[in-house]
LUMLUM-903545 format. One record per atom (N, C-alpha, C): atom name; x, y, z. Coordinates in steps of 0.2 Angstrom, whole numbers, plus 2048, in hexadecimal, padded with zeros to 3 digits. Example, Ala and Ser with C-alpha at 12.3 -4.5 7.8 and 13.67 -1.06 7.14 Angstrom:
2
@site = N | px = 842 | py = 7E4 | pz = 827
@site = CA | px = 83E | py = 7EA | pz = 827
@site = C | px = 842 | py = 7F0 | pz = 827
@site = N | px = 840 | py = 7F5 | pz = 823
@site = CA | px = 844 | py = 7FB | pz = 824
@site = C | px = 840 | py = 800 | pz = 827
# end
This chain:
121
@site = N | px = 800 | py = A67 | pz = 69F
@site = CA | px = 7FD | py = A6D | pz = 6A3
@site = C | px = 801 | py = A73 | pz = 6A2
@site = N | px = 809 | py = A73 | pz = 6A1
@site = CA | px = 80D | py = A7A | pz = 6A1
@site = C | px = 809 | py = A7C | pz = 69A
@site = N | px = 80A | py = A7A | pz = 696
@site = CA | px = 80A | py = A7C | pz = 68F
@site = C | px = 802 | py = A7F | pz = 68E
@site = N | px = 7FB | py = A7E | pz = 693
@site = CA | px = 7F7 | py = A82 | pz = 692
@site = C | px = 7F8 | py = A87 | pz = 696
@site = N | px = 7FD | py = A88 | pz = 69C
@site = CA | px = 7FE | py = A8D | pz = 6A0
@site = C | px = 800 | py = A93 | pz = 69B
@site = N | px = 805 | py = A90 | pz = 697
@site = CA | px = 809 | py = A94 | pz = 692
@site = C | px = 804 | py = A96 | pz = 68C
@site = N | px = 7FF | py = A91 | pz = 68B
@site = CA | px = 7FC | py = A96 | pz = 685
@site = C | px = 7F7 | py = A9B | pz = 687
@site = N | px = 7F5 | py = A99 | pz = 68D
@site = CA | px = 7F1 | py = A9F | pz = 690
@site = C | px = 7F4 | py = AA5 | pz = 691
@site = N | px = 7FA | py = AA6 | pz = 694
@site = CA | px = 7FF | py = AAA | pz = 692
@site = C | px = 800 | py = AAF | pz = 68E
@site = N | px = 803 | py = AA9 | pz = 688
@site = CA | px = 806 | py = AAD | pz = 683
@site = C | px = 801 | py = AAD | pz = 67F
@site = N | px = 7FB | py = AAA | pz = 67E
@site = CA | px = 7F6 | py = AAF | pz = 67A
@site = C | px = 7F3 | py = AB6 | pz = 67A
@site = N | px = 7F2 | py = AB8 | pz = 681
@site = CA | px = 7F0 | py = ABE | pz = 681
@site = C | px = 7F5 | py = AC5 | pz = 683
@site = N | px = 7FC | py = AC6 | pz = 682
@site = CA | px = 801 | py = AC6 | pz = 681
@site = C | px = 802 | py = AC7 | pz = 679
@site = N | px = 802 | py = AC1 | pz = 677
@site = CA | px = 803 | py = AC3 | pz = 66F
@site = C | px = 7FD | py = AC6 | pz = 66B
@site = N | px = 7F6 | py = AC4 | pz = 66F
@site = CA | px = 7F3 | py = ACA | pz = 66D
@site = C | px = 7F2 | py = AD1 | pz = 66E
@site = N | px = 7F4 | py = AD2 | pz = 674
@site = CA | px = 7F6 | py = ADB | pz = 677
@site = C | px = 7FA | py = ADD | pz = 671
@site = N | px = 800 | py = AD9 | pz = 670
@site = CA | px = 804 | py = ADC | pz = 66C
@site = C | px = 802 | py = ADD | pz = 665
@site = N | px = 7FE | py = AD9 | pz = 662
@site = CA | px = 7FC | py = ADA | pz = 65C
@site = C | px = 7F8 | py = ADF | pz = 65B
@site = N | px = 7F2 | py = ADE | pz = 660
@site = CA | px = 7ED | py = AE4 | pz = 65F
@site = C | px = 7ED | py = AE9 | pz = 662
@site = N | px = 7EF | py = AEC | pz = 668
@site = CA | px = 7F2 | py = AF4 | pz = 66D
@site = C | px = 7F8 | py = AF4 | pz = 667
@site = N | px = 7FC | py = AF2 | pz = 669
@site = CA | px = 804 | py = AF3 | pz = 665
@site = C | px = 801 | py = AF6 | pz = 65D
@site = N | px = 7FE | py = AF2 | pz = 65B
@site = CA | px = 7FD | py = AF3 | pz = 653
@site = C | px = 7F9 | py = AF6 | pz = 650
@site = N | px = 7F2 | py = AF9 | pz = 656
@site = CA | px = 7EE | py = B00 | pz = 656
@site = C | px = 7F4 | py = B07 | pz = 655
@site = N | px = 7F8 | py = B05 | pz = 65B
@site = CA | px = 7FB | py = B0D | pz = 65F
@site = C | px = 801 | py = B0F | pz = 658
@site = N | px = 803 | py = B08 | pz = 657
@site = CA | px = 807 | py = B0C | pz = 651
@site = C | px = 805 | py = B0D | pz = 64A
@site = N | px = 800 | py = B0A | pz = 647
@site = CA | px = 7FA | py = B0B | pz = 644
@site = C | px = 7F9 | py = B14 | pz = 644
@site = N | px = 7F8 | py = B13 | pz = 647
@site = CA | px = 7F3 | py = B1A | pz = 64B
@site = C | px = 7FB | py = B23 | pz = 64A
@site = N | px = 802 | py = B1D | pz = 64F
@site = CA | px = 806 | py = B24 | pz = 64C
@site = C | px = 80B | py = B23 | pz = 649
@site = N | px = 80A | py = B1E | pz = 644
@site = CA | px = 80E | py = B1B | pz = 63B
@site = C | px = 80B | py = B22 | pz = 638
@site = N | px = 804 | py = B23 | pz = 638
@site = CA | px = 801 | py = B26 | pz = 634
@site = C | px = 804 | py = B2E | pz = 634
@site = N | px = 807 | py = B31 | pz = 639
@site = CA | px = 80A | py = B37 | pz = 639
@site = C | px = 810 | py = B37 | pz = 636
@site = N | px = 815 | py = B33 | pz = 637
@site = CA | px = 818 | py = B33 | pz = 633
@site = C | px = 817 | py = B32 | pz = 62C
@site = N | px = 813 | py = B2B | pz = 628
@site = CA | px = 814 | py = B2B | pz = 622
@site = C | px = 810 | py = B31 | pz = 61F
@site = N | px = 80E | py = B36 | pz = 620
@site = CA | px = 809 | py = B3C | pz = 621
@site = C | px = 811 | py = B40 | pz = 61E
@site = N | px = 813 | py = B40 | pz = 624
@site = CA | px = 81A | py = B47 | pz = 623
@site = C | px = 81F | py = B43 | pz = 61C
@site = N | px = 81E | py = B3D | pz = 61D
@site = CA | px = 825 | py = B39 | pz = 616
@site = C | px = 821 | py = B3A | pz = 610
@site = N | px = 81C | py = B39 | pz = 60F
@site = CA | px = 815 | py = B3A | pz = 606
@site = C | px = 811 | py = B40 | pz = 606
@site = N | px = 814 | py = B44 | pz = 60B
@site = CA | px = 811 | py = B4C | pz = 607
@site = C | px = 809 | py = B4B | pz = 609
@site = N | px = 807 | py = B4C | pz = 60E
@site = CA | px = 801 | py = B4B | pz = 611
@site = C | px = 7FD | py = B48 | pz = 60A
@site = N | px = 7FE | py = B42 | pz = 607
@site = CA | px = 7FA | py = B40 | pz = 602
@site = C | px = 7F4 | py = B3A | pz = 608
@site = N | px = 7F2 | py = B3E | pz = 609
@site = CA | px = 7ED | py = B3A | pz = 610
@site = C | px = 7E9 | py = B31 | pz = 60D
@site = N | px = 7E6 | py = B33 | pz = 608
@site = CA | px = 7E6 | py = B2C | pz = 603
@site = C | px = 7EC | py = B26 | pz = 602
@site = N | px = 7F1 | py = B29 | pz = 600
@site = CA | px = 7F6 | py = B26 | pz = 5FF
@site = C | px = 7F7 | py = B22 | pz = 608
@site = N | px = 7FA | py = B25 | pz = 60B
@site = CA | px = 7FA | py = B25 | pz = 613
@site = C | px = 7F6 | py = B20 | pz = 614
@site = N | px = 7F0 | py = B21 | pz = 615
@site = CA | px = 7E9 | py = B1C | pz = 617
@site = C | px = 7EC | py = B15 | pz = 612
@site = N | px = 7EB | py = B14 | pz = 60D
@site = CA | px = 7ED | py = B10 | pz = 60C
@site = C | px = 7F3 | py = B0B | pz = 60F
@site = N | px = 7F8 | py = B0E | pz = 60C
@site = CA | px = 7FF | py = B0C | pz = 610
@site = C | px = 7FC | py = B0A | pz = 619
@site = N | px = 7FC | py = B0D | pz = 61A
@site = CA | px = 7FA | py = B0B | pz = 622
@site = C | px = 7F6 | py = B08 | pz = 624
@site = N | px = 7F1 | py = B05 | pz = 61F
@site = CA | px = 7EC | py = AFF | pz = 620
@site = C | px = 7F0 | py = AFA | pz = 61D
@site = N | px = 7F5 | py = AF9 | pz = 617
@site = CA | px = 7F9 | py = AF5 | pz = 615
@site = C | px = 7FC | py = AF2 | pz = 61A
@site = N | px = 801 | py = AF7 | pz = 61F
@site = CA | px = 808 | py = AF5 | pz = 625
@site = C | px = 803 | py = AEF | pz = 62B
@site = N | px = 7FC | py = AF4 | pz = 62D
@site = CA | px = 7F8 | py = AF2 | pz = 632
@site = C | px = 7F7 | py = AE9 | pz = 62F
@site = N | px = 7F3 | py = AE9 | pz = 629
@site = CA | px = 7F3 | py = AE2 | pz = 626
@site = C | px = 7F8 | py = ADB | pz = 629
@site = N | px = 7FC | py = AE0 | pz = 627
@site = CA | px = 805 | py = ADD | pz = 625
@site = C | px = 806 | py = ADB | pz = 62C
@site = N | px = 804 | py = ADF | pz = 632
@site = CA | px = 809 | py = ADE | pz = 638
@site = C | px = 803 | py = ADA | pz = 63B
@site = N | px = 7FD | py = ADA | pz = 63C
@site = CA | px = 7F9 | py = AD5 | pz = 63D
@site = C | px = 7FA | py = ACD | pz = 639
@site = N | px = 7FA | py = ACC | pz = 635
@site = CA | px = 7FB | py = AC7 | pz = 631
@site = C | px = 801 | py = AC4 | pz = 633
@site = N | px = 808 | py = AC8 | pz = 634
@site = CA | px = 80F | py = AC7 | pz = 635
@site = C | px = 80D | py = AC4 | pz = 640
@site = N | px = 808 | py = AC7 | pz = 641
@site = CA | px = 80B | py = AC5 | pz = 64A
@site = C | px = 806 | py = ABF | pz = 64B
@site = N | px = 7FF | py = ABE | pz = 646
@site = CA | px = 7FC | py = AB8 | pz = 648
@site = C | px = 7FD | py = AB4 | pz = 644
@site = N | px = 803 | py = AB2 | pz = 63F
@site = CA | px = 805 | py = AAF | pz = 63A
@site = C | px = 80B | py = AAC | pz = 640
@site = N | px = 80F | py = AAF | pz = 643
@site = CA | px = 814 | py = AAD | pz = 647
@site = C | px = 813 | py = AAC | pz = 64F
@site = N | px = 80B | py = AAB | pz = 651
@site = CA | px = 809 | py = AAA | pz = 658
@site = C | px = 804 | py = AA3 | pz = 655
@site = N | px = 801 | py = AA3 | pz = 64F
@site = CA | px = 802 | py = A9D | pz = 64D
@site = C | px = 806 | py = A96 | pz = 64D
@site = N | px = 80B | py = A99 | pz = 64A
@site = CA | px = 80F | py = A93 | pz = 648
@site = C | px = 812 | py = A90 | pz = 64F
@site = N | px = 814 | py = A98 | pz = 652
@site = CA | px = 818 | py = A98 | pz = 65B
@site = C | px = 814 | py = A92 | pz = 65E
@site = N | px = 80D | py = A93 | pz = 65F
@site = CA | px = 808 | py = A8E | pz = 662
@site = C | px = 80A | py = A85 | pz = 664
@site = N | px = 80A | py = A85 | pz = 65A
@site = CA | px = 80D | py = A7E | pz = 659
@site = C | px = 813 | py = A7D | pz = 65B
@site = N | px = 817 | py = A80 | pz = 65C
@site = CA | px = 820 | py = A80 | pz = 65E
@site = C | px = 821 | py = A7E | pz = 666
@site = N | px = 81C | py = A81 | pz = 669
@site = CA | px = 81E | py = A7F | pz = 672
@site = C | px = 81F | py = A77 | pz = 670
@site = N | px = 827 | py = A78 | pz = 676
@site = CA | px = 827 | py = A70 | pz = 679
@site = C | px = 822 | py = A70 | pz = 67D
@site = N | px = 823 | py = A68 | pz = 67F
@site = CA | px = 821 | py = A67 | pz = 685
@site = C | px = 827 | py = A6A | pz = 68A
@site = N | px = 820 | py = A6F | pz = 68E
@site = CA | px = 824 | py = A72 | pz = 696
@site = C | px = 820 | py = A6C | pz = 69C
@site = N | px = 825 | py = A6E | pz = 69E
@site = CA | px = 825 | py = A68 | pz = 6A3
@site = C | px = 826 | py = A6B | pz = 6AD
@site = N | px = 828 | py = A72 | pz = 6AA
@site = CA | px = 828 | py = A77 | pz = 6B3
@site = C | px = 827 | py = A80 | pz = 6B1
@site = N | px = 825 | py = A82 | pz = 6B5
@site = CA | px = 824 | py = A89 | pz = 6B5
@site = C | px = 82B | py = A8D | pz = 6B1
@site = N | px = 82F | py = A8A | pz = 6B4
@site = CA | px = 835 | py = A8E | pz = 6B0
@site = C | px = 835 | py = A8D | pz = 6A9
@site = N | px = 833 | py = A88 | pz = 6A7
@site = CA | px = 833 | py = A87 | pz = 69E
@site = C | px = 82E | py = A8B | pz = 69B
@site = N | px = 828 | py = A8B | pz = 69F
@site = CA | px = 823 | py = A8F | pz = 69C
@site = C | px = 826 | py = A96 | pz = 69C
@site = N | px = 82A | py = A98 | pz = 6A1
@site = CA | px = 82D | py = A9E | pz = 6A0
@site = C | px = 833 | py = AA1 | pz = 69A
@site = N | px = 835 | py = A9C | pz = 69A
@site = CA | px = 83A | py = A9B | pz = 696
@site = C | px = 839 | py = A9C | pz = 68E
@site = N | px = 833 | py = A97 | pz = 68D
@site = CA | px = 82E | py = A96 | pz = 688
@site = C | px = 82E | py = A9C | pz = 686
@site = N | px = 829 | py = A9F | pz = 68A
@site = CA | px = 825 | py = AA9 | pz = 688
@site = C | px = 828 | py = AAC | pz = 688
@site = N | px = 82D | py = AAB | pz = 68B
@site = CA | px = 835 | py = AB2 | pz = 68A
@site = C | px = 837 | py = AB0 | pz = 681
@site = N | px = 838 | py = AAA | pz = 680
@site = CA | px = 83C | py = AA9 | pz = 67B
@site = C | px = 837 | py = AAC | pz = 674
@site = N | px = 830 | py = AAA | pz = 674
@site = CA | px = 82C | py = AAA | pz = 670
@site = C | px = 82B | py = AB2 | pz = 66E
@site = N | px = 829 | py = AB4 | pz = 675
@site = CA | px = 826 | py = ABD | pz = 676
@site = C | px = 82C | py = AC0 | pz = 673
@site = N | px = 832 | py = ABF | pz = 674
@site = CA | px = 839 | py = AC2 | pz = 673
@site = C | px = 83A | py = AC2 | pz = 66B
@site = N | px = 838 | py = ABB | pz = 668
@site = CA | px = 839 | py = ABD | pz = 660
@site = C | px = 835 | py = AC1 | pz = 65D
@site = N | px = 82D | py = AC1 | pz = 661
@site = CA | px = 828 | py = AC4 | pz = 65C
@site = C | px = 82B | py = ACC | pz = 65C
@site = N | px = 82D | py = ACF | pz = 663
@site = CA | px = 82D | py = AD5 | pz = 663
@site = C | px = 836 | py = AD7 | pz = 660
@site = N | px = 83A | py = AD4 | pz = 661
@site = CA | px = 841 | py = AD4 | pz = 65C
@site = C | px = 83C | py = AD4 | pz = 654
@site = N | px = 83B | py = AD1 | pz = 653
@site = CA | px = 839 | py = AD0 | pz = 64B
@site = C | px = 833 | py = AD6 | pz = 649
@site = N | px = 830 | py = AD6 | pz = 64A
@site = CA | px = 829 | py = ADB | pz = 64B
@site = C | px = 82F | py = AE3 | pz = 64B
@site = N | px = 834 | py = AE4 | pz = 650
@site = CA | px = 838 | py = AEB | pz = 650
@site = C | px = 83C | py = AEA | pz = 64A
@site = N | px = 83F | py = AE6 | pz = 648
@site = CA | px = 844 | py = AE4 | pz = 642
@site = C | px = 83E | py = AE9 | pz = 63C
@site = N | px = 838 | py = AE5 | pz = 63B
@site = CA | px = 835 | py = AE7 | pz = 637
@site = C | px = 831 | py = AEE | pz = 636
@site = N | px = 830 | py = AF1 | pz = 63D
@site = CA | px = 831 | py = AF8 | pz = 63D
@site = C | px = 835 | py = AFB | pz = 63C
@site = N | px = 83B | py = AFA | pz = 63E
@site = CA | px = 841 | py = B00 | pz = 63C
@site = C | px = 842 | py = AFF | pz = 632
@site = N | px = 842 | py = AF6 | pz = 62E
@site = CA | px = 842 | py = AF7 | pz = 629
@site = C | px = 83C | py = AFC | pz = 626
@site = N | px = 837 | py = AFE | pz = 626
@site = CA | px = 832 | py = AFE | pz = 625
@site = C | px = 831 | py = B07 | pz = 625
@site = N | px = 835 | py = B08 | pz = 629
@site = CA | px = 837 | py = B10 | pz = 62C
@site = C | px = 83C | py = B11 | pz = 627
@site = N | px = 841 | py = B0D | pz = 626
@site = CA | px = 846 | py = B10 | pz = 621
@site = C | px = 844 | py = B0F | pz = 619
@site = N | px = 841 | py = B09 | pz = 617
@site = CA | px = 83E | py = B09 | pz = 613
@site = C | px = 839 | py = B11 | pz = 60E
@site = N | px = 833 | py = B13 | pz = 612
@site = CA | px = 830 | py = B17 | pz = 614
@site = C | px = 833 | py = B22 | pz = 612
@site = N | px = 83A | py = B1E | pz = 615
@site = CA | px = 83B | py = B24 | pz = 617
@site = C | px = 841 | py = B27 | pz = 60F
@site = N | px = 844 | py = B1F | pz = 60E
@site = CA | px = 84A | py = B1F | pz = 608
@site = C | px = 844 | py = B1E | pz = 601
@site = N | px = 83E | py = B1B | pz = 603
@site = CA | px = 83B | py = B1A | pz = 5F9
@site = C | px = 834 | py = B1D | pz = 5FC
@site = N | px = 835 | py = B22 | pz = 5FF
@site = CA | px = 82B | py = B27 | pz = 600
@site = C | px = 82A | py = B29 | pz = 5F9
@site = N | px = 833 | py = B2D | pz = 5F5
@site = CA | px = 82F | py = B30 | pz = 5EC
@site = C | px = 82D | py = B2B | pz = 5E8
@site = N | px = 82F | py = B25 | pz = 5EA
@site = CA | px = 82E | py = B20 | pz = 5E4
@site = C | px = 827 | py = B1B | pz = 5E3
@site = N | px = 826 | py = B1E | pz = 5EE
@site = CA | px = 81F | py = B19 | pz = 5EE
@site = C | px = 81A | py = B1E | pz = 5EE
@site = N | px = 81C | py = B25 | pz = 5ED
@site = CA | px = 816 | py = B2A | pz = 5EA
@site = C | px = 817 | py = B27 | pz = 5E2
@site = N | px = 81B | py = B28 | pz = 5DF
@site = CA | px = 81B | py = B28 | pz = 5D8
@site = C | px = 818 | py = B23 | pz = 5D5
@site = N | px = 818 | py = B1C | pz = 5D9
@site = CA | px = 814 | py = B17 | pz = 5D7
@site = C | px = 80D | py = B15 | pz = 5D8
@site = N | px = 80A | py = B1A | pz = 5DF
@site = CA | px = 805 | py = B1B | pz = 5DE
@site = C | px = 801 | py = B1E | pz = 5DA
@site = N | px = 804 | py = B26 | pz = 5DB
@site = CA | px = 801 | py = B2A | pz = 5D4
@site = C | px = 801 | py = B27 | pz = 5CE
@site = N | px = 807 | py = B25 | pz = 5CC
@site = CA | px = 804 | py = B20 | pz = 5C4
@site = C | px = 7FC | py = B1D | pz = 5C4
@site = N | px = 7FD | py = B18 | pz = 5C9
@site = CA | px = 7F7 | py = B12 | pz = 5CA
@site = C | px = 7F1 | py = B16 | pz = 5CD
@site = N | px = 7F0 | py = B1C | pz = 5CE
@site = CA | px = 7E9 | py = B20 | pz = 5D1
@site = C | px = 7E7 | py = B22 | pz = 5CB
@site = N | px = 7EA | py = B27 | pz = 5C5
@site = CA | px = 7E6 | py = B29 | pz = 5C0
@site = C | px = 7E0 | py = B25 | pz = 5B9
# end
């Protein structure tokens, strides 16, 4: 019984987080990768359907597997312990992947124009 308490829970939870969280930065990625590629608004659009892809795939790819992984809980405090532990990786890992993705972005923006313009004409 804890263990459906907890995926009632942690599902809708992990999916705030994927869909609000991955709209809103969706939505202000776009300003920046705009300022880092030279308002190439094509290029941008792309890229930013790419990340959005990426970050959906990457949070219900790991709320998947998380699902399968609960022990048996056996009191409220597990179930608590549980959602802290699981919520806490996705969103440590999910910012790991934003801040690479920000430096990536910002150290090789000439070289992923460059690679796109080759491949567009």
């Amino acid at each position: 019984m804890y263990n459906l308490i907890a995926y009632c829970i942690y599902l809708p939870i992990t999916a705030y987080i994927t869909l609000v969280i991955g709209k809103d930065l969706n939505q202000k990625g776009e300003v920046l990768l705009l300022q880092s590629f030279h308002h190439k608004v094509e290029l941008v659009q792309t890229l930013n359907r790419f990340l959005l892809i990426g970050y959906y795939l990457l949070n219900l790819g790991y709320a998947a597997i998380s699902l399968n992984l609960f022990e048996q809980l056996y009191s409220p405090q597990e179930v608590l312990e549980a959602l802290v532990l699981r919520i806490g990786i996705i969103l440590i890992s999910l910012g790991m992947v934003h801040y690479m993705n920000l430096f990536v972005f910002t150290k090789y923006a000439p070289k992923i124009q460059q690679l796109f313009s080759n491949h567009s004409h």
